[in-house]
C-alpha positions as CSV (number, residue, x, y, z in Angstrom):
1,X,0.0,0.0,0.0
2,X,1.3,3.4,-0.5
3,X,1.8,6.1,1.5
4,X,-1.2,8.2,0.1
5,X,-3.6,4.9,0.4
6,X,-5.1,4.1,4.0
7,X,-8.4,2.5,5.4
8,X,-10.3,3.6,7.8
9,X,-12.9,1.1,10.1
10,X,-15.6,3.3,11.4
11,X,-17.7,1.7,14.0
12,X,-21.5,2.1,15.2
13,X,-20.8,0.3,19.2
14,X,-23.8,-0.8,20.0
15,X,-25.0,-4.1,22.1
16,X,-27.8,-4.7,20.5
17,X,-26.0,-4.5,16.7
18,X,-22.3,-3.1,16.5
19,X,-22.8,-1.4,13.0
20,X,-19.2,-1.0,10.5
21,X,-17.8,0.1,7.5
22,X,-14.7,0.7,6.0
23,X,-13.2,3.0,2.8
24,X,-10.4,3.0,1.3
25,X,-8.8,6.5,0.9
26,X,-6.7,7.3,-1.8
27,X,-5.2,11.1,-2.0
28,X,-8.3,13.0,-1.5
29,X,-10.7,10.3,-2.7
30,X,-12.6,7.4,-1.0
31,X,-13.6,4.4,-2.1
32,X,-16.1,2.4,-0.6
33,X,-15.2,-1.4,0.9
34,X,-17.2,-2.9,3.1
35,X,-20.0,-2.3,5.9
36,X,-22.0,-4.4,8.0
37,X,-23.3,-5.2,11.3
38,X,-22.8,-7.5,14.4
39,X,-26.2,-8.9,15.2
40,X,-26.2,-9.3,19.4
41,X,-29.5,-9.9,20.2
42,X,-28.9,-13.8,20.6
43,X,-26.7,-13.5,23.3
44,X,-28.5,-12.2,27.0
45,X,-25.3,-12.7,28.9
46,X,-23.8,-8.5,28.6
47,X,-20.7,-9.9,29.1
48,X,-20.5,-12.5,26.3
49,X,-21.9,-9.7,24.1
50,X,-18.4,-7.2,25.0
51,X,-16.1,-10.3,24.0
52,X,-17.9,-10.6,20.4
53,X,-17.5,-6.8,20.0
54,X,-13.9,-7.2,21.3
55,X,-13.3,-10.6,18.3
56,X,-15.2,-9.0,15.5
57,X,-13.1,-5.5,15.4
58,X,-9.7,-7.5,16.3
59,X,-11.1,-9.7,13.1
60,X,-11.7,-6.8,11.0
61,X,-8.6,-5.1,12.1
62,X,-6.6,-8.3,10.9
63,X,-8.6,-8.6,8.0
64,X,-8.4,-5.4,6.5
65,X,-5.3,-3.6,8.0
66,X,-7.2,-0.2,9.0
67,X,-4.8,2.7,9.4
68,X,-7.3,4.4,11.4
69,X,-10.7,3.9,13.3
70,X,-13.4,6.3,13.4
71,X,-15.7,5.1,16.1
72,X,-19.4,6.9,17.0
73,X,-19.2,8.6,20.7
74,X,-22.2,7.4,23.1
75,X,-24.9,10.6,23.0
76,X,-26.6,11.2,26.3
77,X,-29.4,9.7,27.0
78,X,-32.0,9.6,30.0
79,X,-31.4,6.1,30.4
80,X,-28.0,5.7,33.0
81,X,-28.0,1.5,32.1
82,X,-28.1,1.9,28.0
83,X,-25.4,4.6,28.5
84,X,-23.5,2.5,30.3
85,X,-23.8,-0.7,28.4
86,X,-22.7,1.8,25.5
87,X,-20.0,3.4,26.5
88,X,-18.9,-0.4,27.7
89,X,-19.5,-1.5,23.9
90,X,-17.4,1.6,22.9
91,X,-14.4,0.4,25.1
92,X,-14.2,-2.6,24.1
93,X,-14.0,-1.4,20.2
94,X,-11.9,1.1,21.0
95,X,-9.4,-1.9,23.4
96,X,-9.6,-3.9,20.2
97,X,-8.0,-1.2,18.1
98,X,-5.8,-0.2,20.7
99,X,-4.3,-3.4,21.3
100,X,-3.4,-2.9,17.5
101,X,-1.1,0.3,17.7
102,X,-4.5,1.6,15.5
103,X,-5.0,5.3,15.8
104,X,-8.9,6.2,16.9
105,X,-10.9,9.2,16.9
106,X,-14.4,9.8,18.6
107,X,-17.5,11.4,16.5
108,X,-20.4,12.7,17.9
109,X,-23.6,11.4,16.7
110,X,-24.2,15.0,15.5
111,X,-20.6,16.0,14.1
112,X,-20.9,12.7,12.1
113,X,-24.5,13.4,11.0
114,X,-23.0,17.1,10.2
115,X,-20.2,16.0,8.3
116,X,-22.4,13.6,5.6
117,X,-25.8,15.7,5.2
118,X,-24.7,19.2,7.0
119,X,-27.5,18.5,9.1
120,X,-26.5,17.3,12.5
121,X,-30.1,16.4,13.1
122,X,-30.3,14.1,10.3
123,X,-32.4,11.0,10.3
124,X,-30.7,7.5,9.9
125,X,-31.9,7.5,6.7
126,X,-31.3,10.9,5.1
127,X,-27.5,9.7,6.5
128,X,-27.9,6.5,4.8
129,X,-28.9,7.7,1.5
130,X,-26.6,10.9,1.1
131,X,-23.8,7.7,2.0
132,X,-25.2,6.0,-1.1
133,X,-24.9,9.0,-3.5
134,X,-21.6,9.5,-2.2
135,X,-20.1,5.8,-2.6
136,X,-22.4,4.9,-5.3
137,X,-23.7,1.9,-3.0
138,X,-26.2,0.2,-5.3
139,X,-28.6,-0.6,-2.4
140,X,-29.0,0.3,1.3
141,X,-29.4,-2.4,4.0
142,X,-32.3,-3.3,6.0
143,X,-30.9,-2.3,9.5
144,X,-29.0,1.2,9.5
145,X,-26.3,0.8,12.0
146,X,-24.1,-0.3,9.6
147,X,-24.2,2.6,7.5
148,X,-23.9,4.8,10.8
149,X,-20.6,2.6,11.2
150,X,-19.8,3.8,7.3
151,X,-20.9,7.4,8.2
152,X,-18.1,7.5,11.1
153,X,-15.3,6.1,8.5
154,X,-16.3,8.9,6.0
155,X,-16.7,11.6,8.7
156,X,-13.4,10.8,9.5
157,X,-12.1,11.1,5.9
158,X,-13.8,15.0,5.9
159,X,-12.1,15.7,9.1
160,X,-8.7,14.5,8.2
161,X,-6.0,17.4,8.7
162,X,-8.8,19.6,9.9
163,X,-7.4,19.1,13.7
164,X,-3.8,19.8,13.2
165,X,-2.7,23.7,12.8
166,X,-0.4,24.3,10.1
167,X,1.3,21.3,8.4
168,X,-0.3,17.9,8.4
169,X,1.9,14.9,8.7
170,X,1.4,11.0,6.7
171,X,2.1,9.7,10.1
172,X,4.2,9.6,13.0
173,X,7.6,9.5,11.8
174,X,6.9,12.2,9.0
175,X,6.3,14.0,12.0
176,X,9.1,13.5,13.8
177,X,11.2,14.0,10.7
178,X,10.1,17.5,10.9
179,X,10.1,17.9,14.6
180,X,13.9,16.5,15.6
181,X,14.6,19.6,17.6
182,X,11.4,19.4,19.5
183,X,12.2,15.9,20.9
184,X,14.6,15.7,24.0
């Protein structure tokens, strides 16, 4: 892969359905790979549903070789357990990348929703469908959380550069390339 090609996972935690996608940047244009979802509702035991989140991103992350994950932040609800059980779901995503050396950056539901429609109080389907002219996906699926997975991965791809002031580096070692006086 070259330098100006990377992938990026975006995930949807969720423990109910963990929704995902991934694109493939190259230069300043994406490409559409993958997305789909991680149906939960089988399993009753909380527990048993954080070690499937934990195996399906490790799998994905050995599968596909993201460079970076884009991963939806839990929104505040009224409901103290759901958050909970989310941000729990969002850990253990976020462990699995982690214990990859995989770079990750949090979206809020709105910035994500923003970044796609320029609407932060999009609907999951006005999301889904502007992510379908945009990737030329020939058809949506059933459930949504999987393109709210691809919505993180391509709100990610917008943002890219947009948090660094001045230069933007390839990478860690392009930065300290640039930076050798800065490190003691």
């Amino acid at each position: 892969m070259s330098k100006t090609e990377r992938i990026i996972l975006g995930i949807d935690p969720g423990t109910t359905i963990m929704g995902f996608g991934l694109i493939r940047v190259m230069g300043k244009k994406m490409e559409f790979m993958q997305l789909n979802e991680l149906q939960l509702t089988k399993y009753k035991d909380h527990y048993v549903k954080l070690k499937y989140i934990f195996e399906r991103t490790i799998e994905l992350i050995d599968n596909y070789h993201p460079d970076e994950i884009a991963i939806e932040a839990p929104f505040f609800g009224k409901n103290v357990q759901s958050m909970l059980k989310l941000g729990r779901a969002q850990g253990v995503a976020m462990a699995a990348g982690l214990s990859r050396d995989i770079p990750i950056t949090e979206y809020t539901p709105k910035k994500i929703k923003m970044a796609i429609t320029g609407n932060g109080n999009a609907s999951k389907e006005q999301v889904a469908k502007m992510l379908q002219s945009l990737l030329d996906l020939k058809e949506l699926p059933k459930n949504l959380d999987s393109t709210d997975g691809l919505a993180a991965a391509v709100c990610h791809f917008y943002n890219a550069g947009k948090i660094s002031v001045g230069k933007s580096y390839s990478g860690w070692s392009a930065f300290v390339k640039d930076n050798n006086d800065r490190l003691g």
